[in-house]
C-alpha positions, 0 to 999 in steps of 0.5 A: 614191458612185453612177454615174447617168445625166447629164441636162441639168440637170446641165450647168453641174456638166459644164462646171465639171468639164470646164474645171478638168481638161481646161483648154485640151483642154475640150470647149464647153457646146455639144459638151457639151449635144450628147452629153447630147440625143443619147446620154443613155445614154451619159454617166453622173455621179458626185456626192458630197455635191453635188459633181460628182466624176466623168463620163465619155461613149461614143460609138458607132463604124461597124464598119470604124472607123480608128485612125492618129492620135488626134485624127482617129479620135475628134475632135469627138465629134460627127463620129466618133459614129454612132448605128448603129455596131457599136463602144461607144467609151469616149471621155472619163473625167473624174475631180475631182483631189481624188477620184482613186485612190478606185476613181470611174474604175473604177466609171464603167468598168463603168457604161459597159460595161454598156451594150455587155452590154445592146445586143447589136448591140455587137460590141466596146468600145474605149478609149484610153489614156495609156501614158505619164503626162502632165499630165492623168493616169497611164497608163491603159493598162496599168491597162485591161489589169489589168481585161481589156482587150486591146491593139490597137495603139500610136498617135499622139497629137500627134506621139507613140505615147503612147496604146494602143487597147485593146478588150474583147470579150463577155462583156464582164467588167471584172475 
């Protein structure tokens, strides 16, 4: 199983994947198609046999960028990605149910941070994630920390602090 970038031709793979595991939280084909025209390099893919099985997207944030409540400081996709901005922001990592604990998340990880050690205008990656399981996925914060990153702060995400701002500083080293 090999991490590759996405291309348009892979969109409807996309939107399959993304409706079966974000279901009502899904984002639209044409937020979809959006990320891919505007930041190619940023969403990678994993297939196996065919099968899209993996996918995830960064988005690029303004230095200053704020982080009170999740939906405002990352939401849409459109609105907080900004082509000159100083922070990768690993924004959506999506693993098929049926694939997940195989190390695809982790592999898409490394990826995506890959780009941050070729653009040296990086100053930082940061990532937000679960510290509490929900129904879309474990706690994703505390396995980011086991890989290197460090955590910024709790903060909310519907009405709740179940979500860690996390972030990883050069040399940027997964672990």
């Amino acid at each position: 199983m090999k991490v590759k970038q996405a291309t348009l031709e892979m969109l409807n793979d996309i939107i399959a994947l993304e409706n079966l595991v974000w279901r009502k939280d899904a984002a639209t084909k044409e937020s979809l198609k959006k990320r891919i025209e505007i930041f190619p390099e940023s969403f990678c893919v994993v297939y196996f046999k065919k099968k899209l099985i993996g996918m995830a997207i960064n988005a690029l944030l303004p230095k200053n960028h704020e982080v009170k409540e999740y939906n405002k400081a990352f939401f849409p996709w459109e609105r907080v990605h900004n082509p000159k901005g100083k922070i990768l922001y690993l924004y959506c990592s999506t693993v098929h149910p049926d694939f997940r604990g195989r190390g695809i998340w982790k592999k898409m990880l490394k990826f995506r941070v890959k780009y941050a050690k070729t653009h040296t205008e990086i100053e930082k990656v940061w990532v937000a994630g679960r510290n509490k399981e929900n129904e879309y996925g474990p706690n994703t914060a505390k396995l980011l920390q086991k890989f290197g990153f460090i955590k910024v702060k709790d903060f909310l995400f519907k009405g709740k602090y179940t979500h860690t701002l996390l972030e990883l500083l050069p040399p940027y080293k997964i672990i």
